[in-house]
N, C-alpha and C positions, 0 to 999 in steps of 0.2 A: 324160742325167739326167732323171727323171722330174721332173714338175711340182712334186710332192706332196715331193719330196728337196732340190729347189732351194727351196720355200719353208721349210723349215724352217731351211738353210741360211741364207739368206735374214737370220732371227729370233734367230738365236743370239748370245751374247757373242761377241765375239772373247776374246782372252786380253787384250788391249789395256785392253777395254771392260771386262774383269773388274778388272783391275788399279786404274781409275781408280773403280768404284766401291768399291771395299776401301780405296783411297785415304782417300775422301771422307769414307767412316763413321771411319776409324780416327782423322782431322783433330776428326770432330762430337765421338766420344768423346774423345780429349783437351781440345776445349772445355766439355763438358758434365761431366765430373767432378769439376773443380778446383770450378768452379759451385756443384755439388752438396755436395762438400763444405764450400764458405763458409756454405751457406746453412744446414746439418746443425751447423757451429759457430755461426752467429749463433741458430740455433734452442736450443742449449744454453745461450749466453750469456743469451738471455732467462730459461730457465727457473729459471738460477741466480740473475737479479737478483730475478726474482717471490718467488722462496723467502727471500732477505735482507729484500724487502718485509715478507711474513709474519713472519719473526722481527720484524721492526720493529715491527710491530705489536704483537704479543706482549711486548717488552720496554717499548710503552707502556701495556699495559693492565695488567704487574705494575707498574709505576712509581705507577700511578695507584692500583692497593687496597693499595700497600705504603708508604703516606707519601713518593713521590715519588721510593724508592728502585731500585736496580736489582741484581738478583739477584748472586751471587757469580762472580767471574770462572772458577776452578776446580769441578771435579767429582769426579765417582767417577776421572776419570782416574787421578789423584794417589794412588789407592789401592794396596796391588801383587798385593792380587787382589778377588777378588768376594764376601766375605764380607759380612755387614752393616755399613755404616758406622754409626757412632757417631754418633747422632743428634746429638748434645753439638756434633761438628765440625761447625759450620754453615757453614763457608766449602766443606766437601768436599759435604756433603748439600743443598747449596741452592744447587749450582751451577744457572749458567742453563741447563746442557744437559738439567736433572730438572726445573727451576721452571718453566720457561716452555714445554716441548709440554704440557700439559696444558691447557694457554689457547687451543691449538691443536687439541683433539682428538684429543692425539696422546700416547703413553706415557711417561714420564721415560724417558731414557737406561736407568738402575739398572734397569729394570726388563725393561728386554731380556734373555735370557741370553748367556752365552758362545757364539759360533758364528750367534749371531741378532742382531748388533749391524745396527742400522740403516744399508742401502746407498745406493749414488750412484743410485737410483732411488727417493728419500726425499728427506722437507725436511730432515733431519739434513744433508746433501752437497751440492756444486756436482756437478752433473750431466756437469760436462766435466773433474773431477777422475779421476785412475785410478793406483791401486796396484801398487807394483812388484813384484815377488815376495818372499816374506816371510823369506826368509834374505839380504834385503835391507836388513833393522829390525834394530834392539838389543830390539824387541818385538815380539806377534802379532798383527796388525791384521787380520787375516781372524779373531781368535779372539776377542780383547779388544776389537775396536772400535777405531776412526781417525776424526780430525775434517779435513774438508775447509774448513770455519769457525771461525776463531776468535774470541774475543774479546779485544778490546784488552786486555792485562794491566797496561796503566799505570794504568787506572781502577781497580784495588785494588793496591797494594803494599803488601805484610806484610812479615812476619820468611819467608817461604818464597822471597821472589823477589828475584831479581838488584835491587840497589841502581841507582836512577840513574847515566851517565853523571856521574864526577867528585864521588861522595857515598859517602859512610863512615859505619858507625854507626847509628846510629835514625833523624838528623834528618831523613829522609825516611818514617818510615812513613806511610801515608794511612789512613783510616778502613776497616773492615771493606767498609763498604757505600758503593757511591758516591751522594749524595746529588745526583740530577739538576737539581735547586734552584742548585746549585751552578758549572752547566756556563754558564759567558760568553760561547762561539759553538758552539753544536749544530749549526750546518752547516758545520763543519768538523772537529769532533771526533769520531775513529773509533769506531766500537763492533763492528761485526765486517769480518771481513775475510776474503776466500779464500786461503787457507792451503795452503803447501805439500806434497805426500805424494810426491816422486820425491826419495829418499836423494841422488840424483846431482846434484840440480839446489837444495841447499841453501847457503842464505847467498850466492844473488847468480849458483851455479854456480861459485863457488870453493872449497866446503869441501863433505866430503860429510857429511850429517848423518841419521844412522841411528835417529833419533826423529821424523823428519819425519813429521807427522798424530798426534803423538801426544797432547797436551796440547791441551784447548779452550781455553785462554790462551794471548796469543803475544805477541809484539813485532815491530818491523818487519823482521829478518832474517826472519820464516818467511813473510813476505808471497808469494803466487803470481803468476806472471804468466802465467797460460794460457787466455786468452782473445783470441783476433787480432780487430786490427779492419783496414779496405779499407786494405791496402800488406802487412800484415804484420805490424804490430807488436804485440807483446804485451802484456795486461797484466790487472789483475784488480779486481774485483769489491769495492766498499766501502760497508758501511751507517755513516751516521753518525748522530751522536743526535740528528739532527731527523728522522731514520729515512728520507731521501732514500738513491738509491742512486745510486754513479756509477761507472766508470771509471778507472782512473790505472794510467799503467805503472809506477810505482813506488811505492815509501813510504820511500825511500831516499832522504838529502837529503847533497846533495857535500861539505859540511866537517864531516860526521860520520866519526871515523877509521874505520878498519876492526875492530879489535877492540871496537865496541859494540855491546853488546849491549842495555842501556834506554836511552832517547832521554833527554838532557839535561832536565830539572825546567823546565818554563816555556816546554816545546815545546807549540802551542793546537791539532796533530792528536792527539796521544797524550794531554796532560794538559787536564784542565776549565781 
């Protein structure tokens, strides 16, 4: 054997030595992806909480030129198409999803068209929000528009929305407008929250509910929990009206039965 045949010889893998470096990458990449995608979710998780920031902000700066008030909990949602709303209906026209981007820079919902509703790469959306396929809906959420946020709908109760927990009648209507004057612990009382939008995984992952994303008003069944933190566990995204932002895997409290749907009158997360 020439010189020049044994040193390359010599130089070469074995199949041994292949085997163990293929090993080793395939060991780095199953280390380094899980990695990668924790840190691709915590990078979401932030960006979702900066954006509830901003609306917090926004909801303090209409509170302050509006007599302390805060905008309407409903919007154009509630409408069943895209027509002009009736100025007259100011619970529908002066919802906070129209009143408050503009404090922001940003255009009223209404003013989006059909097909150009604002995406999960918007302050409209939690960023780690994602829509199921749309004969997944009782509605078109690629057409009409979906809210990955909503707002507390205990802070207005009318004649449109489900009665309190164990109340019949009127004796529970609340004022049009929630007067923030009014709120006795704002670091604890919700104002918005991330909101459900996978049909499959509504009311808990027990019922499937084919409106999910669709109302910028909600109660604590559409609360989302799709944000993990280190072990795994989920949970979501809350502005309250000291406009702090935090955490919590649920909004669900143990000796609330299952078929409720408003939190009991004199709960201090849902009601002032």
């Amino acid at each position: 054997m020439s010189k020049t045949a044994k040193s390359a010889s010599d130089s070469a893998f074995s199949l041994i030595e292949l085997l163990v470096v293929i090993s080793v990458i395939v060991l780095l990449i199953g280390l380094i992806l899980p990695a990668l995608s924790r840190a691709r979710s915590i990078a979401k998780q932030t960006v979702c909480q900066s954006r509830l920031r901003q609306w917090g902000l926004a909801f303090e700066i209409y509170a302050v030129e509006n007599d302390a008030f805060y905008p309407h909990i409903d919007g154009r949602d509630r409408t069943p198409s895209n027509p002009k709303t009736d100025a007259e209906r100011a619970d529908y026209y002066f919802g906070w999803i129209d009143a408050l981007p503009p404090l922001m820079g940003e255009k009223a919902w209404r003013d989006y068209d059909y097909w150009k509703k604002p995406g999960l790469n918007t302050i409209f959306q939690c960023s780690s929000a994602s829509l199921a396929v749309d004969k997944s809906y009782k509605y078109r959420p690629r057409r009409s528009g979906y809210f990955s946020y909503a707002m507390n709908s205990c802070l207005e109760l009318d004649e449109n929305c489900w009665p309190p927990y164990e109340h019949k009648g009127s004796d529970w209507h609340m004022h049009s407008f929630l007067n923030t004057a009014s709120i006795k612990n704002p670091a604890r009382l919700i104002l918005l929250f991330d909101q459900l939008l996978d049909p499959g995984k509504g009311y808990g992952g027990n019922k499937y509910n084919a409106t999910a994303g669709k109302y910028c008003g909600s109660y604590p069944k559409a609360f989302s929990a799709r944000h993990a933190k280190p072990g795994g566990l989920l949970g979501g995204s809350i502005l309250y009206c000291d406009y702090h932002v935090e955490w919590k895997s649920s909004v669900w409290k143990s000796n609330w039965p299952e078929d409720l749907e408003v939190p009991p009158l004199g709960d201090h997360d849902w009601y002032p």
